[in-house]
C-alpha positions as CSV (number, residue, x, y, z in Angstrom):
1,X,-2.4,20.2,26.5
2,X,-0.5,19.9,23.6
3,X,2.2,17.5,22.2
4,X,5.2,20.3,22.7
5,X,4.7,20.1,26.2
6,X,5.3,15.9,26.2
7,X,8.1,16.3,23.8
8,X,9.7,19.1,26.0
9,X,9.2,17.1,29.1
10,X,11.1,14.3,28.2
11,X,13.9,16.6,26.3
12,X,14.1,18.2,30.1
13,X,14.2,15.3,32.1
14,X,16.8,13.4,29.8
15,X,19.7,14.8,31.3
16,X,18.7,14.1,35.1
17,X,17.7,10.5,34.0
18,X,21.4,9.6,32.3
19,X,23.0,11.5,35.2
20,X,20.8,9.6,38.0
21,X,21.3,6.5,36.4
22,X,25.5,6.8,36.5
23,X,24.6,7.8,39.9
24,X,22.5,4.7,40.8
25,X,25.1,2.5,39.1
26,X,27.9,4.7,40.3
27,X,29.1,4.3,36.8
28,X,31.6,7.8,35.9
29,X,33.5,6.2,33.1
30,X,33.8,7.8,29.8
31,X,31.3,6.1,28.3
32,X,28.2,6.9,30.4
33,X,29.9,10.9,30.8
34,X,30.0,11.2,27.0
35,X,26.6,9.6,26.5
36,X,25.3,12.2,28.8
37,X,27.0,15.2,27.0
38,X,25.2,14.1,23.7
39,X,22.0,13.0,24.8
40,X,21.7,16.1,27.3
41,X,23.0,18.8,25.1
42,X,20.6,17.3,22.7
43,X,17.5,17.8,24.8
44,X,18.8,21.4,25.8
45,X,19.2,22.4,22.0
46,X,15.6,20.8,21.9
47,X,14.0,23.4,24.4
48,X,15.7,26.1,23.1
49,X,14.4,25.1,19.4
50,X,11.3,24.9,21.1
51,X,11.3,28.2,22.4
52,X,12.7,30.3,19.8
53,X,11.2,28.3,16.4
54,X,8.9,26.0,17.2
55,X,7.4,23.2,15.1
56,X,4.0,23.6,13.8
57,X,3.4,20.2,14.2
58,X,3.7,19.9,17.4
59,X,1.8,22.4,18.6
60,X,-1.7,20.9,18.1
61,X,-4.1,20.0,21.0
62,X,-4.7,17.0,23.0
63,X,-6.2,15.3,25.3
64,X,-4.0,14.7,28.4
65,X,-4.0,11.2,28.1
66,X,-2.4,11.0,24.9
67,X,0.2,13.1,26.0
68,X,1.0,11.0,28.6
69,X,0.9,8.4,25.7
70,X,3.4,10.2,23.5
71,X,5.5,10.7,26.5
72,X,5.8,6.8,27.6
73,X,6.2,6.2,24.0
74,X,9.9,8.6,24.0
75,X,10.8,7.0,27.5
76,X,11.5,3.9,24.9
77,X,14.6,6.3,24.2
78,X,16.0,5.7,27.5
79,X,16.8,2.6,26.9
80,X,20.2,3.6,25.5
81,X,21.6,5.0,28.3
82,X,20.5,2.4,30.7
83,X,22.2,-0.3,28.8
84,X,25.3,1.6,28.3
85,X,25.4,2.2,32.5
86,X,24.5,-0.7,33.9
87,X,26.3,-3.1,31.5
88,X,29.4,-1.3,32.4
89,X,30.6,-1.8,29.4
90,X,33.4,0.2,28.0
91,X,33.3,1.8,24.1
92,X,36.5,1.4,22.1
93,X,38.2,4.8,21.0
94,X,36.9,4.8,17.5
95,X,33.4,4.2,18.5
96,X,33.6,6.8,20.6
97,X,35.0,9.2,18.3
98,X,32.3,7.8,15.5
99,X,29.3,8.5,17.8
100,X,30.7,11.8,18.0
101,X,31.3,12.9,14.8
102,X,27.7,11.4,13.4
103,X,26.0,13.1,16.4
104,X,27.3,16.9,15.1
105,X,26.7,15.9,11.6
106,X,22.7,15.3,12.6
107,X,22.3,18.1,14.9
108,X,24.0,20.5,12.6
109,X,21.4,19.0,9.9
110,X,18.3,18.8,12.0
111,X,18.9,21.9,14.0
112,X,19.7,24.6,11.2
113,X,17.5,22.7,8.7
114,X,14.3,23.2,11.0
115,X,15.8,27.2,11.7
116,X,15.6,27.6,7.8
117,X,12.3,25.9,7.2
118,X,10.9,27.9,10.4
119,X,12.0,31.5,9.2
120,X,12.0,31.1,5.5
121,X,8.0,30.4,6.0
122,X,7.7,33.1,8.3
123,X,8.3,35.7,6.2
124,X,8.2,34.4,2.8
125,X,5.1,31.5,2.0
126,X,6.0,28.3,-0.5
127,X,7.3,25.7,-1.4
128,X,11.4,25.6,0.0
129,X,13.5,23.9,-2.8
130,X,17.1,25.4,-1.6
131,X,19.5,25.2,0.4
132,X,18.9,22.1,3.4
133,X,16.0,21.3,1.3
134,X,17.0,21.1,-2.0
135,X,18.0,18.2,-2.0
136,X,16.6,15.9,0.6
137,X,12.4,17.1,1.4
138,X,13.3,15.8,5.0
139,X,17.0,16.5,5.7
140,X,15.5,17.4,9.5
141,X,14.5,13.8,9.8
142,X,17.8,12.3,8.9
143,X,19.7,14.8,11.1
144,X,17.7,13.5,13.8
145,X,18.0,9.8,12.7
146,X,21.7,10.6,12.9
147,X,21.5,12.1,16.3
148,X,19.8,8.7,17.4
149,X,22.0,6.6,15.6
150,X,25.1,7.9,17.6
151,X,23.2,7.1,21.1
152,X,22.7,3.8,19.7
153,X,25.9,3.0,18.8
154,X,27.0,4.2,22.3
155,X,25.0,1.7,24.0
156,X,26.8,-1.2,22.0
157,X,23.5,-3.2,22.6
158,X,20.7,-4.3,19.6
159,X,17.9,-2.9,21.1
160,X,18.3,0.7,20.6
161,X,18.7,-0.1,17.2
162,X,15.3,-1.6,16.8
163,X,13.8,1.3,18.8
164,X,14.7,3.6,16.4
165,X,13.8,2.0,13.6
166,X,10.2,1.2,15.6
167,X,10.4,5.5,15.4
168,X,11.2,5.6,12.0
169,X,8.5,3.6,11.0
170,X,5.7,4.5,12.9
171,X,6.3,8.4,12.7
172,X,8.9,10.1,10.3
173,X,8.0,7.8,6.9
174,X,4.3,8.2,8.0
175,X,5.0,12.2,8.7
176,X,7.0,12.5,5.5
177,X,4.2,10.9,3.3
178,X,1.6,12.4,4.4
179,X,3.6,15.6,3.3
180,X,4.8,14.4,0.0
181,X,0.9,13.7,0.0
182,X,-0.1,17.2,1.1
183,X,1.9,18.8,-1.2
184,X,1.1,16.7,-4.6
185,X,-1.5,18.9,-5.5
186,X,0.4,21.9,-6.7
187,X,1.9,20.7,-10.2
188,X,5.7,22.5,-9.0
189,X,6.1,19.5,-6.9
190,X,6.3,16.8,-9.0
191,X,9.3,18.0,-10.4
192,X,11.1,18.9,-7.2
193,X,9.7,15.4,-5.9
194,X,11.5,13.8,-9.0
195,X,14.7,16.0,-8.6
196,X,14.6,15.8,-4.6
197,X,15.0,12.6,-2.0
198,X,12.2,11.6,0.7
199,X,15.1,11.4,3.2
200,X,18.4,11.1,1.4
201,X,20.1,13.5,-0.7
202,X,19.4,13.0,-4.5
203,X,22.4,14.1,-6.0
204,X,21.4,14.8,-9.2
205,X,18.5,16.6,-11.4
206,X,17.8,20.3,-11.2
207,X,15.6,21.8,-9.0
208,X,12.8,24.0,-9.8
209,X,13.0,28.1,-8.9
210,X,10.9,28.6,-6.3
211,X,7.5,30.6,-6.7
212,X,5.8,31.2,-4.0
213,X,2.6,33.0,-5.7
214,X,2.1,29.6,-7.3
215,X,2.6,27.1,-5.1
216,X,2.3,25.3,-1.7
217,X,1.8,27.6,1.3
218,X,4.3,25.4,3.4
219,X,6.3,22.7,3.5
220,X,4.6,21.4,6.3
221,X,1.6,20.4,4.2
């Protein structure tokens, strides 16, 4: 099997999980109904990403029982919802509203970040140094941090919080260095790795032209 198929599994079956949990609960306040409009349009967008421009990375073969691995591991992300629903506890207004607005910001940045990176290699080979990517190497990973961050602060609860940085730590630093890593031995990197940030934005410097008959195949790695 491979990893997509875990990934997608648990993107399909978020939805039904924070709906079935409201159910069990019977918990329809606004809380729970906007948790389950973020979260489940999340995993939607997900599968149609999936579909339509696919990672690379996720597309590698295992063995079935480390897809069932990688899948328990993301059932970890459930969490969230379930302390939100069965605390019963009501978000304020303005966390509400904050959840919101930081849960647009990172799908906007994860979802048309990974479109460019996905289309821009498909037809065109190197090193991508504009646009999402010009200045952040990994602005997909902090859109998605963002998107997490947002069901976090929903569940009003400490645990979440540690979840995702547990994510953080074990798999997107890990994934980005072993890029940064990947792509260190073309000498155009350095200075977009000086000019550029791992994850945030570096706001300053001047990024190299990109030349793709001289430099990384991807940025992928």
């Amino acid at each position: 099997m491979k990893i997509k198929q875990a990934i997608d599994l648990h993107k399909f079956l978020t939805f039904l999980v924070v709906l079935g949990l409201m159910v069990a609960y019977n918990n329809f306040t606004i809380g729970p109904w906007v948790y389950l409009a973020l979260h489940g349009t999340y995993g939607i967008l997900w599968l149609l990403k999936s579909r339509i421009y696919p990672d690379k990375q996720w597309e590698e073969e295992v063995t079935w029982w480390k897809g069932v691995a990688v899948f328990t591991f993301l059932i970890s992300y459930w969490v969230a919802p379930f302390l939100l629903v069965s605390s019963y506890s009501e978000p304020p207004p303005i966390l509400i509203s904050a959840a919101i607005s930081i849960n647009l910001l990172g799908v906007f940045l994860h979802y048309t970040s990974d479109a460019q990176k996905y289309y821009t290699l498909k037809y065109k080979s190197g090193l991508i140094t504009e646009g999402f990517f010009a200045r952040s190497r990994n602005i997909n990973y902090g859109g998605e941090i963002l998107i997490y961050l947002s069901f976090a602060m929903l569940a009003q609860h400490w645990l979440p919080f540690v979840i995702l940085a547990s994510f953080a730590i074990a798999i997107f630093i890990p994934n980005m260095l072993k890029k940064d890593k990947s792509l260190s031995r073309y000498p155009e990197f350095e200075q977009y790795r000086q000019n550029s940030g791992l994850l945030l934005p570096k706001l300053w410097g001047k990024i190299p032209d990109s030349n793709p008959s001289a430099i990384a195949p991807n940025n992928d790695g």
